[in-house]
N, C-alpha and C positions, 0 to 999 in steps of 0.2 A: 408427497415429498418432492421437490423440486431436483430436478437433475442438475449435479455441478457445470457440465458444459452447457446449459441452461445460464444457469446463475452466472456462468465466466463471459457469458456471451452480454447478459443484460451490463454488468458492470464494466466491461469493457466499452459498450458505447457511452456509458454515464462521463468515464473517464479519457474520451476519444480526445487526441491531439494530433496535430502534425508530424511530428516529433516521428510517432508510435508508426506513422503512415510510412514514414521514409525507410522507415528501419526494415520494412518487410519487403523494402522493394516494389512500392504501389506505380504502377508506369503514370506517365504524365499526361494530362489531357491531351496533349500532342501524339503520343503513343497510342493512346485509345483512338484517336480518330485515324493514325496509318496504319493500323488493324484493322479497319473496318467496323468497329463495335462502339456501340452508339451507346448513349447514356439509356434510353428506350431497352435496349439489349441487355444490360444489364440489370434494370430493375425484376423485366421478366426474368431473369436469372433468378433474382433474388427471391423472386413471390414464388417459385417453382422449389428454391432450395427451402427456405423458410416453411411449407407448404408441408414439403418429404420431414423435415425436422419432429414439428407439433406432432404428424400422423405418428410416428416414433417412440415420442413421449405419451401420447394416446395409448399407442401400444402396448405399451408395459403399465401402463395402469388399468387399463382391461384385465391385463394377464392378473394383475396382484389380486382384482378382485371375481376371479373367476369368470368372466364374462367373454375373455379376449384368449386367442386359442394360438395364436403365432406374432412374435417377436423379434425373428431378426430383422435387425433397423438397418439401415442406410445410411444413418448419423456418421460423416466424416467422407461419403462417399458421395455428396452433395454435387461435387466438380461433375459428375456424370450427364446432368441437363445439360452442358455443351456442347455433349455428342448430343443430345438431342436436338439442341437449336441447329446442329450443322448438316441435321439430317433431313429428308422430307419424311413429310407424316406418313408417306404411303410407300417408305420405306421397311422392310420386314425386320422389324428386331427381333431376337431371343436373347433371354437379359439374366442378368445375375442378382439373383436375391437382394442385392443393397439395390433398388435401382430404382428407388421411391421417387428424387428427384427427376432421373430419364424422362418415368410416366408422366409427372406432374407436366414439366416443361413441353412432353412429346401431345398432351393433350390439348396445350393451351391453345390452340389456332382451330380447335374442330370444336366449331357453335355446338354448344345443348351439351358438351360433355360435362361429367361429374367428377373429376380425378380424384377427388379429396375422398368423396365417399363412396365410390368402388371400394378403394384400399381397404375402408373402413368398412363395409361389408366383408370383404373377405377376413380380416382381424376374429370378427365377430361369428363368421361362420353362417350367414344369412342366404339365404336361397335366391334372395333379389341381388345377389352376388353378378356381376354383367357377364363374366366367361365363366368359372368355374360352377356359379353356381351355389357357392357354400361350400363344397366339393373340396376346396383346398385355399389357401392364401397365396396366392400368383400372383403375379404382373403379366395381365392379357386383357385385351381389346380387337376385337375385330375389325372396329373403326378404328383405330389406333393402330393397326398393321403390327400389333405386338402379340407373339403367339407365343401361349402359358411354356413355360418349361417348368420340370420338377426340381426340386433341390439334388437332384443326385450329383454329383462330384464331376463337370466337367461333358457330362451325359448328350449336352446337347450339341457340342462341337461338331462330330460328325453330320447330323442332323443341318445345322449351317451351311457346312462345306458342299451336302447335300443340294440343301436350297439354293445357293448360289447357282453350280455348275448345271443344275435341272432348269433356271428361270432362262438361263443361255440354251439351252439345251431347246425344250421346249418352242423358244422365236425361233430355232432353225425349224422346226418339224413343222413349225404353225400352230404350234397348239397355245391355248392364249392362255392368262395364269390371271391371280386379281390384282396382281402387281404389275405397273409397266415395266415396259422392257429394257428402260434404263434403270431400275432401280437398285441400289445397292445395299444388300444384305449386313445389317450389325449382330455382333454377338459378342456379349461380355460375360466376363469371368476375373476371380481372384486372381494373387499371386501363386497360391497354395495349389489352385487346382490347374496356375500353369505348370505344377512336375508332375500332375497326372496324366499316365500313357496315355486316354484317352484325346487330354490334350496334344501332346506330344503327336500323337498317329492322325488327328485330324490335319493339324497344321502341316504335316509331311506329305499328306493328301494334297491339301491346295498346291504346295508347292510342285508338286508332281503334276498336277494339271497346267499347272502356270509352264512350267519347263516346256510342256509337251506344246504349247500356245494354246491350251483351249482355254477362251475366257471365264472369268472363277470373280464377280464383284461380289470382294467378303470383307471387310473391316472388320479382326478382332480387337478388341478393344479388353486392356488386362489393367485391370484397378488393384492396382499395389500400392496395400496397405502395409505392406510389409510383416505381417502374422497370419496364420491360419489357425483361429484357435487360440491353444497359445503355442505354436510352434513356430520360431523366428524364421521368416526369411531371408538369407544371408545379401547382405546390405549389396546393390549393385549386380544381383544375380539377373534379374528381368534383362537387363539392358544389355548384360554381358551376353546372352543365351541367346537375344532375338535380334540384336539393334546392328548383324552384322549376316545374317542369313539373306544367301543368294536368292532371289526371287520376291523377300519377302522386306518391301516398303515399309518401314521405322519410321513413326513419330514417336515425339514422347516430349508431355506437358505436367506441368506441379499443379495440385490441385487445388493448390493454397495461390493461386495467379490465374482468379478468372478472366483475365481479358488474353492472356495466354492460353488457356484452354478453349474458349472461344474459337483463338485465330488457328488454332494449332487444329482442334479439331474438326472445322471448316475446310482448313488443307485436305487433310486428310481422306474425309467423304468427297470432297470434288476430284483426289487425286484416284480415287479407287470406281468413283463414275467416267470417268475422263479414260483410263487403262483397263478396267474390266480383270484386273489383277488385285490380290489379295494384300492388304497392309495390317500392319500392327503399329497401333495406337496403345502407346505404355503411359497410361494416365497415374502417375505418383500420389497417390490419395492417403489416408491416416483413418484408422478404425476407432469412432468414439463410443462410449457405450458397454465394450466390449462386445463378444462374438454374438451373443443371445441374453433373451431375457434369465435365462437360468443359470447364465455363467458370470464365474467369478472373478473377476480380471485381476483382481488383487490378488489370487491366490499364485500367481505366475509374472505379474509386472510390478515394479516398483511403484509408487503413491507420486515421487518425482516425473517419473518415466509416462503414468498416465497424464499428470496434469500440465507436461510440456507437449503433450499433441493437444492440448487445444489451442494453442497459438498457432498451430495450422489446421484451425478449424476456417473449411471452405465457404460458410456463413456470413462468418466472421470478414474474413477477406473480402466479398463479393459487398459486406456493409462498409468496408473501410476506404474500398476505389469509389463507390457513391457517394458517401460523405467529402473525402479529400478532392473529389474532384467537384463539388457542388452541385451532385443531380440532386442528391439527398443531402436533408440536414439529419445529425443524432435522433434527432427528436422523432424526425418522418420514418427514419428508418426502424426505431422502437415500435413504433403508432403500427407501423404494415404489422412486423412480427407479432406484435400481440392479437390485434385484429385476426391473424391466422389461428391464433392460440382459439379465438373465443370461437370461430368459424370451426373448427374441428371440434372443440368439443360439444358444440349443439348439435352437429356432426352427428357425434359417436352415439349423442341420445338417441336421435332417429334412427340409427343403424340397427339398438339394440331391439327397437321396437319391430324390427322390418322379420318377417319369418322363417322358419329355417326349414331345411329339408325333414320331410314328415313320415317318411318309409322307406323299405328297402329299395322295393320298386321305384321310386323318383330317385334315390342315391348312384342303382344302377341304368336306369332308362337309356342314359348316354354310354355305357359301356355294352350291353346287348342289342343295340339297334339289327335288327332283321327284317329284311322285307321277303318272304318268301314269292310271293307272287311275283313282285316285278323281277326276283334271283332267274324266276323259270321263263320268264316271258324273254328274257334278253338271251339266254342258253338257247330259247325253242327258235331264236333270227337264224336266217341263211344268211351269210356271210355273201356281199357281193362278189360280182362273178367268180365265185367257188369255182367252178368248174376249171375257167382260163387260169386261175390261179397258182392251180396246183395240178394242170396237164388233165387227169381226172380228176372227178370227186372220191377224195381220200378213201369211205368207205367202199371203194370200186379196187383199192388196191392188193388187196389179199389180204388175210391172215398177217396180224402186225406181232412184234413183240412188246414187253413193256416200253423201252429203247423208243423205239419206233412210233407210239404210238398218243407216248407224249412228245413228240419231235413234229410230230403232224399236226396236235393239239396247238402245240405251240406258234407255230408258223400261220396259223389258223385264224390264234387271235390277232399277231401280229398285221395281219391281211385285215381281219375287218376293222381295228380301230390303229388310228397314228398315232395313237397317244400310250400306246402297248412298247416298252421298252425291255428287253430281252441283255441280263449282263452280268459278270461275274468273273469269277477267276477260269482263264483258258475257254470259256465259253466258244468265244469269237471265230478265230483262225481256226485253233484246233477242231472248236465244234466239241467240245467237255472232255473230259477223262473219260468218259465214256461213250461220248460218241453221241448222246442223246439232243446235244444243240447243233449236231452237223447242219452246213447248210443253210440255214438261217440267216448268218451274215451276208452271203453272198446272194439271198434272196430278198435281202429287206435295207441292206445297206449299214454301214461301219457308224450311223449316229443313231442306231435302233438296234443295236448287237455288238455289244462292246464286249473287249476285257477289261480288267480292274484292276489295280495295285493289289496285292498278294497283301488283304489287312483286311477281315471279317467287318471290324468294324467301321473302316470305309463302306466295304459294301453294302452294310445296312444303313449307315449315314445317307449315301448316294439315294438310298431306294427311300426313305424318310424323308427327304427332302422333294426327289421328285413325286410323292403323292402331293405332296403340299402344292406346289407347280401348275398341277393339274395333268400328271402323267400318270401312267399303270403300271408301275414296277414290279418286273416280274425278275427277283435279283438271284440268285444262286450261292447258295455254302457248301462247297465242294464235297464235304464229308460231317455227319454231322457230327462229329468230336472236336470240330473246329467251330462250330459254332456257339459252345460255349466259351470261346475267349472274348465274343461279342454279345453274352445273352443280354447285357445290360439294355440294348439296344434293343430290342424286343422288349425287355419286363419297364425297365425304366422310362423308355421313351415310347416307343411307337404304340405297347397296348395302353399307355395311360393319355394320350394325346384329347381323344373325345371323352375319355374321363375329365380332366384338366379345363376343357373347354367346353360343357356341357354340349357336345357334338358338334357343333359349329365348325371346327378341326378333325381332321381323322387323320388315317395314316393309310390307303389304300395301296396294298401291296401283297402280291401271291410269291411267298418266300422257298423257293425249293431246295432241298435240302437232303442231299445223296446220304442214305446211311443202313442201320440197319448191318447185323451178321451175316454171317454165313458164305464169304467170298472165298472163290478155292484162287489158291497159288500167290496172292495177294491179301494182305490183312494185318495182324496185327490191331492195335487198342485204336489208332489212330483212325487207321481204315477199315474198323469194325467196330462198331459203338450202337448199345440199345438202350442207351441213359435218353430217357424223354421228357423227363419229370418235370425239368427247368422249362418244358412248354406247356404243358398240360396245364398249370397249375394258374395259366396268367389269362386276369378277366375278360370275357370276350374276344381272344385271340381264338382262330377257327385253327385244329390239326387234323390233315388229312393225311391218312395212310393208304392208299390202295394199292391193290394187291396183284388183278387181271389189268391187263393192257386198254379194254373197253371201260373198267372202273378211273384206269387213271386218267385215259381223256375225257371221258366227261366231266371226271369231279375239278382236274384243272380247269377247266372252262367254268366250273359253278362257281370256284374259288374266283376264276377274274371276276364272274358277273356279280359276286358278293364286293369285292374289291370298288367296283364301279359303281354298284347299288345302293352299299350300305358303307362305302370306305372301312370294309373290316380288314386285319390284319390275320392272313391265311400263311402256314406252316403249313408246306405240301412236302411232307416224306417219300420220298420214294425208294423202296429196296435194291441196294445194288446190285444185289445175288440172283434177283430178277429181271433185271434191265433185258435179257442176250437169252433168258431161258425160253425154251421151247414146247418141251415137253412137261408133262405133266405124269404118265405113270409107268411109262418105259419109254425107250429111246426111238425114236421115229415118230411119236405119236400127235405129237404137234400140240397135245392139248391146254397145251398152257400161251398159244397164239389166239387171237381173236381178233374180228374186223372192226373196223375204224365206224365207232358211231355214227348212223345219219342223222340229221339235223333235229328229227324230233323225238330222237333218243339219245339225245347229247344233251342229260341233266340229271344227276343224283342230288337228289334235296341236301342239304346240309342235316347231320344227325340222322341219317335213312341207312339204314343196314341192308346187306344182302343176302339171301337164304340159297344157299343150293342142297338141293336134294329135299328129301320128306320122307325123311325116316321117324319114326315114331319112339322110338327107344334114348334115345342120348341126342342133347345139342351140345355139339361141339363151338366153344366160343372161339373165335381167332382173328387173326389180322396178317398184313404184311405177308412175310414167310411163311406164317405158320397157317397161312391160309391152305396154301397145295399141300404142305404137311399134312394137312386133319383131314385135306380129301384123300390122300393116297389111307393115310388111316382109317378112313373110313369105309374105303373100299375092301380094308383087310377085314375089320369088323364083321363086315356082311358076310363074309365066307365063316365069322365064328356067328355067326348067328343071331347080331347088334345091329339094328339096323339104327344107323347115323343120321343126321341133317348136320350142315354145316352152317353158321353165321359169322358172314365177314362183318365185322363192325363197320371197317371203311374210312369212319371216322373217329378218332380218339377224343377230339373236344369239339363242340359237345359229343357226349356218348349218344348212343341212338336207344335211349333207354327205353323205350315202348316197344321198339321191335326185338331189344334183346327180352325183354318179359314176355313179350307173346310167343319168342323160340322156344324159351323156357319151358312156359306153361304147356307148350305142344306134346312136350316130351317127358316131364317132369321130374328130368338129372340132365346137370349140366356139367361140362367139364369146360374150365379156361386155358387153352393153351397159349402158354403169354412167352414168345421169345425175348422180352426185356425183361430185366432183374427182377427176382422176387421180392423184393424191398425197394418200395417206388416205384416198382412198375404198373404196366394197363392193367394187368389181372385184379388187383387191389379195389379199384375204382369198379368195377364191373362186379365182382361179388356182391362191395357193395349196394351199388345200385340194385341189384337183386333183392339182395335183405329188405331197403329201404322201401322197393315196393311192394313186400309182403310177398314174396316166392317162398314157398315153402318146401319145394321138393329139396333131392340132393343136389349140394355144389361142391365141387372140387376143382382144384388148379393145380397145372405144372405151369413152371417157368425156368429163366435159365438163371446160374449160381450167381450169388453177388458178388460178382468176381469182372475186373476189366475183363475181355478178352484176348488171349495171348497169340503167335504167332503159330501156324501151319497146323497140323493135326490137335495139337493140344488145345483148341480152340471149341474143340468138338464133347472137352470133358466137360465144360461150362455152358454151353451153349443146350440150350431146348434141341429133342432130336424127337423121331417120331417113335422110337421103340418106347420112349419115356410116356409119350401122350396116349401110345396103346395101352403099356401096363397101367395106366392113371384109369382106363376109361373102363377095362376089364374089371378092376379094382370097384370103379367107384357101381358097374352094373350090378355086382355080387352084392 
């Protein structure tokens, strides 16, 4: 069944006049040529627009007959190949779901590309897909400087503003990227998902950079179509919101006047190459089609209302300034569009024939990349002159505490690679809320040890862009209760990155993350939070928890060298209630300090548990806090006559599930003491893993109530304690 804006498009050039020309406003061959845009220019316009159209109509007829797996078209969003022609190829887009035309256009000049039948592999869901793979329906190319983004709402903005501020960032340090060092970063988006906060907090990002004068080359580009959905965007809102903010450089072109879009968005990439400052390009575009293949546009627009946007169909327009100006006649301009028609559809044949992903294993290959060997091999390097660096070598410096001991970790890495950037909220000056980044600024200098704008999901923006860069962000979330206002940026972006682009992209970055119960005098929900759940859960993201001072510097340094190795995305928890503690089983006793790894015991494998003690009666399972809990517990055991073994997991994703089955099997009862909620918490997942590989002794678990945590002593009725984990273990001996 042929598509009406199909049909309005053929019968309109049938019936192409003069007349019809002047009435839209078509510029004069005079116009065209003081813009700069050649009759050559606009054809390629047109075989790029025409190109994204057919692919479209392809689309939905895959879909009807089961073959074709994603729909939203680009139909009306056509004007977008102008930011492409205005850009270089090896410029880094992140692009908005309509952006069929961009690619088309943005491929034309790189010999041997396919634009037409990528798209159409990904439609299809085929494995010879070029970036995802079959994996997803994207717009990405590695040759094409076009990196996948997901459909999430806006998701990728921070990630941009990231990119930017990191490709600047980077030429100061020397560290080189695969993009020049002039290149200016685009990123598009709707009108709908310019009122998402995410938007919102990205763009107050750049502008905050731009204020401060650190250079930020970001072209957003916001294709207002005026609906999201069917929810109307109120007429004049884009223009009124942006076309007057300090800092932030306003273009804005109708999509229905490509030799305006053209000149306009030519401006615009040279003005944002040229200042190294951020603009906004408000491209005025029209949605045809409606939103998806599965939606109804009628059940929310008038039959009038749809059929008066196709006379700002940008097709259309780009055929009517070639005709009225004589590069094209009606007839040539028919002849190209159907030629596309038949080209896409022999297309779509081959595509269906091409193979698809055949098992679990190749679906996730690019989401678990691990290289253990070369993890250890880069952890086992001495860092140059270690010694001059740090006055002594660290492990020479006494007995560290948790604090301390990733503070020496840290400055460690920072020492041996320039490409190691250290940053977050108070980090810098203050040196953390805790004291844990003191120093470091002043050791490594204010463009490798920054602060941040007080906005999580800046932060993780910053640190997603600069892996892209080619830097090692090691970024900070002050408390982890705040890092759920950003998890989007973790689940949506950075762990789906090498999913999206069958690994080609990653997201290399060791996220630290202060959290964790049990803080005396200070607390509260905010500043005591044991929800993990929203990390555990996300494919191929590594969480480390550690617990001793020696656990946490090595396993930071395994997170960078996994970061650098394998671009994984590492959540390093660290307990705050631990950072400053000393002791371990009464006051003086120091035993909870421990010396600073040397060089060839500076590596906990990823998923490697650690065993203290060798009691034969009960494994104690724990982590975090509840780690010096289950020793002091254990030590009381032994006086009833239970002799203990303790198992720090270490790590919560991956579990260390060979080593929690052989603590098991040692003893053959286990108890989990899980300081996070008993609904969603680590205990859950660690049972069982038990079950799953056939343990059959006793298992029991405490945890703490599912309950936020509340302010000062009453923190303590909810919270895991170690009388609970005694009576549990007593319990479960009998």
């Amino acid at each position: 069944m042929t598509e009406p804006i199909d049909e309005h498009f053929v019968q309109s050039l049938a019936h192409f006049d003069d007349r019809i020309s002047v009435e839209i406003g078509t510029p004069s061959s005079t116009e065209i040529g003081s813009a700069g845009v050649s009759g050559e220019d606009l054809v390629a316009l047109f075989d790029s627009q025409a190109g994204s159209r057919h692919l479209d109509f392809k689309a939905r007829e895959l879909g009807k007959r089961g073959v074709g797996f994603y729909s939203i078209g680009s139909s009306g969003h056509e004007s977008n190949a102008a930011v492409a022609a205005a850009l270089r190829v090896s410029d880094p887009a992140l692009l908005h779901y309509r952006s069929g035309a961009f690619y088309l256009q943005r491929a034309r000049p790189v010999a041997g590309s396919t634009p037409l039948m990528d798209v159409l592999l990904g439609v299809v869901a085929s494995a010879d897909e070029p970036i995802s793979a079959g994996r997803h329906k994207v717009f990405g190319n590695a040759d094409l400087s076009v990196i996948p983004q997901t459909s999430t709402i806006a998701s990728h903005l921070p990630r941009s503003v990231g990119l930017a501020f990191a490709l600047e960032r980077g030429a100061k340090l020397g560290v080189s990227a695969e993009w020049p060092a002039d290149s200016v970063v685009v990123c598009s988006f709707g009108d709908a998902s310019a009122n998402h906060s995410t938007t919102t907090g990205a763009i107050n990002s750049a502008l905050h950079c731009g204020f401060q004068g650190l250079p930020l080359p970001l072209l957003f580009v916001c294709e207002d179509n005026g609906i999201g959905i069917s929810v109307r965007t109120p007429s004049g809102w884009i223009a009124q919101t942006y076309r007057d903010r300090p800092g932030l450089r306003y273009f804005t072109a109708d999509g229905a006047d490509p030799v305006e879009c053209l000149r306009v968005s030519r401006e615009a990439a040279d003005w944002v190459r040229e200042h190294r400052a951020p603009a906004f390009l408000h491209l005025r575009t029209v949605r045809l089609m409606g939103h998806a293949g599965s939606d109804v546009e009628s059940a929310y627009r008038s039959r009038t209302e749809i059929t008066a946007d196709h006379e700002r169909d940008p097709l259309l327009a780009t055929a009517k300034v070639l005709i009225s100006r004589g590069v094209l006649t009606p007839d040539d301009v028919l002849a190209r569009y159907e030629a596309v028609r038949a080209e896409v559809a022999a297309l779509a044949e081959d595509a269906l024939s091409r193979r698809k992903l055949g098992s679990a294993a190749e679906v996730m290959a690019s989401v678990h990349a691990h290289s253990p060997e070369a993890i250890a091999a880069r952890t086992a390097e001495t860092p140059p002159g270690r010694a001059t660096t740090f006055g002594t070598a660290p492990e020479d410096e006494g007995p560290l505490t948790l604090a301390q001991a990733i503070n020496r970790s840290l400055a460690e890495e920072l020492g041996r690679d320039n490409r190691v950037i250290v940053f977050g909220e108070d980090v810098a000056r203050k040196g953390g809320v805790y004291g844990v980044t003191r120093g470091l600024r002043k050791k490594f200098g204010g463009s490798r040890v920054f602060d941040t704008l007080l906005d999580e999901q800046s932060v993780l923006g910053t640190a997603l862009g600069a892996g892209l860069a080619g830097l090692v962000p090691i970024p900070e979330i002050q408390y982890l209760a705040y890092l759920h206002n950003a998890a989007d940026q973790l689940r949506g972006e950075a762990s789906t990155l090498s999913f999206f682009s069958n690994g080609r992209y990653t997201n290399p970055m060791v996220v630290r993350i202060a959290g964790y119960g049990y803080q005396k005098g200070f607390g509260g929900h905010f500043h005591n939070d044991d929800s993990v759940a929203a990390l555990r859960d996300l494919p191929g993201v590594v969480v480390a928890s550690p617990s001793r001072p020696d656990d946490a510097a090595a396993m930071l340094r395994t997170c960078v060298a996994a970061a650098r190795e394998d671009g994984r995305v590492c959540a390093f928890l660290e307990p705050i209630a631990l950072y400053h503690t000393r002791d371990l089983h009464e006051a003086g006793d120091d035993g909870w300090l421990s010396r600073y790894p040397a060089p060839g015991e500076h590596h906990v494998p990823i998923g490697r548990a650690r065993v203290h003690g060798d009691g034969e009666d009960l494994t104690l399972v724990s982590f975090g806090n509840g780690v010096p809990m289950s020793l002091r517990v254990a030590e009381r055991l032994r006086h009833q006559g239970v002799h203990a073994r303790v198992l720090d997991l270490r790590w919560l994703a991956p579990l260390p599930a060979e080593d929690l089955l052989r603590a098991a099997e040692a003893t053959g009862t286990v108890l989990v003491a899980d300081e996070t909620r008993r609904s969603g918490g680590v205990s859950e997942p660690v049972v069982t893993s038990l079950v799953d590989a056939g343990f059959t002794g006793r298992i029991g678990r405490v945890a703490s109530e599912d309950s936020f945590i509340p302010l000062g002593a009453a923190a303590y009725h909810v919270l895991l304690d170690e009388d609970t984990i005694e009576t549990a273990a007593l319990k479960l001996m009998r």
